[in-house]
N, C-alpha and C positions, 0 to 999 in steps of 0.2 A: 680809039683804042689807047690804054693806058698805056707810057711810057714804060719801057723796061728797063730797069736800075740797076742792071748787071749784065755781064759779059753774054751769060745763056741765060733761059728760062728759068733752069733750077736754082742757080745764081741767085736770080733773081726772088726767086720761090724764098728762099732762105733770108735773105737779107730784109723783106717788105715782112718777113715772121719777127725777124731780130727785131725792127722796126718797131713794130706793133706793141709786141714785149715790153721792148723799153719804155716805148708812151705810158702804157697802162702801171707799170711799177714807177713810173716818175710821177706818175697822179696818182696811187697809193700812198707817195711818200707825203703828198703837199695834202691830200684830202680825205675825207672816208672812203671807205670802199662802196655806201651806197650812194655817195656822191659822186663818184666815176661813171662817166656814161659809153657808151660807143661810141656814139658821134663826139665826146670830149679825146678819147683814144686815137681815132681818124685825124683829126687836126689836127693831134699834137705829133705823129706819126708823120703827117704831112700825106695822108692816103686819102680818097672819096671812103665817106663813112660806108656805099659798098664792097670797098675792096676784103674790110675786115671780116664780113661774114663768109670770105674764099680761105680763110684762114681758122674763123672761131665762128661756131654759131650764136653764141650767146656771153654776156660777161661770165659766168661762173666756167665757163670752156675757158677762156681766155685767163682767170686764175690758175686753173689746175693744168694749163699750160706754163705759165710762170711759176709752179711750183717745179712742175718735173723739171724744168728749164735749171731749179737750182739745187736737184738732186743730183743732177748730172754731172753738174761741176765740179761734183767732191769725185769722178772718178782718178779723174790724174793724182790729186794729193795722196787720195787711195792707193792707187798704185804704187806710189813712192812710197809711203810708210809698206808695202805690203814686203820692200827687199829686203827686209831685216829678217835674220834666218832663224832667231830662238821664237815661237810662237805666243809667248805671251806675252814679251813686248811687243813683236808685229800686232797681236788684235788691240793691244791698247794704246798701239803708236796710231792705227785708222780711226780708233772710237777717238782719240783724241784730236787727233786731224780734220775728220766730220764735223767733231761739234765745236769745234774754234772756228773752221768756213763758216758755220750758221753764225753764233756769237760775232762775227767780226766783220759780217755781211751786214750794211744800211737799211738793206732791203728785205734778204730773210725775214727774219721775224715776223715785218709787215707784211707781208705775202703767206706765209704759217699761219697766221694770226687772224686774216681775212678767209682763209682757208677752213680753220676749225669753226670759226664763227657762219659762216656764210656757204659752204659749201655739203654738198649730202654726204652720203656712206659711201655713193655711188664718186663723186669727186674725189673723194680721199684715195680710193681704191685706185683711182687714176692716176693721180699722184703718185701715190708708191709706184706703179707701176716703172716709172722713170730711176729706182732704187735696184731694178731688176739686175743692171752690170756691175754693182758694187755686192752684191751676196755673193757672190762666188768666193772673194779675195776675204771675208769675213770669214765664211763657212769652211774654207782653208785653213786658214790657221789655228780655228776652233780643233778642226778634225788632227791636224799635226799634231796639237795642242796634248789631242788625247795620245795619240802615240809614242809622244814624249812623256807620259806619263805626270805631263804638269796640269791638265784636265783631265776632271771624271770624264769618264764615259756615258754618254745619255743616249737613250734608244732612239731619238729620232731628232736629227742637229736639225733640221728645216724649225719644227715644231721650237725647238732650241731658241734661235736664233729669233723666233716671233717673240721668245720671252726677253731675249735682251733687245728690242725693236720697242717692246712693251716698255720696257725702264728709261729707252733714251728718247722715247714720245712724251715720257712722262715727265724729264728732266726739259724738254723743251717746250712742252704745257706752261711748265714754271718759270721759265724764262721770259717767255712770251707775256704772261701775268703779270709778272715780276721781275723784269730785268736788272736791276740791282742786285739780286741775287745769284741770277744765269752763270758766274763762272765758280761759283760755290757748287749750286744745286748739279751744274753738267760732272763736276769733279767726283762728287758725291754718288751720282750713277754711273760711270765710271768705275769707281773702284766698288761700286754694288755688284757691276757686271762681273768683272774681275774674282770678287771672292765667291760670287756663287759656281763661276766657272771649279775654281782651282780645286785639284783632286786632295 
């Protein structure tokens, strides 16, 4: 019976996830992505190359787990830029806070980058999925936004908020490509968002 590596189960649950996580992004960092194996991820985890399939079935599972892994992280900084009470600087204190985490992350991009290349429609969508607690604090101060009369009014902010989703994917396509460019191109969609917003 495998040793447990934490206090309880779920403890344990959690931290052999962390684990895992981490192997696989520290061998995105050093090799390609079609040069990562399972059993490379297992070793360097320090797990039996079974343990990992109680967590991921397959490497493209274990990607769009390390992506939603680093959507997630932008919720705290989100939050913080979200205290700010005029609503166009709050949505452009979080679009700015979001894409300085990716930009300033070793490992983002690498993990974005193995994502777009190598994962389906069906992985992406998974992906976002992890993007789910950061809309609300976006689609807020959109919606303030229009109250205050410093945004138009659009008939349906969800639909909204897919078109500014659409502009900061696209700003990190380019980045991704083109990293030399990444704090130009993210400024640049940015304030694309911004003035399409503003009433």
């Amino acid at each position: 019976m495998p040793k447990i590596r934490a206090s309880n189960l779920s403890a344990h649950k959690a931290l052999v996830r962390t684990q895992l996580l981490d192997a696989f992004e520290e061998l995105l960092l050093a090799q390609s992505y079609e040069e990562v194996s399972i059993a490379s991820v297992a070793a360097r985890a320090g797990v039996a190359r079974n343990t990992v399939y109680n967590y991921a079935s397959d490497k493209p599972e274990l990607l769009t787990a390390a992506a939603q892994r680093h959507i997630g992280r932008l919720l705290i900084p989100i939050q913080q830029a979200a205290q700010v009470e005029e609503p166009a600087a709050r949505l452009r204190g979080m679009l700015e806070v979001a894409m300085a985490s990716f930009l300033d992350s070793p490992i983002s991009p690498t993990v974005f980058k193995a994502l777009m290349h190598h994962g389906t429609e069906a992985d992406l969508d998974a992906a976002a999925q992890g993007s789910q607690e950061l809309i609300p604090f976006l689609i807020e101060a959109i919606e303030d936004g229009v109250e205050a009369g410093s945004f138009r009014a659009f008939a349906d902010t969800s639909f909204l908020f897919d078109l500014i989703a659409g502009a900061l994917v696209t700003a990190v396509e380019n980045v991704i490509e083109s990293p030399d460019t990444g704090a130009e191109r993210v400024s640049e969609a940015i304030d694309f968002v911004m003035g399409a917003l503003r009433a």
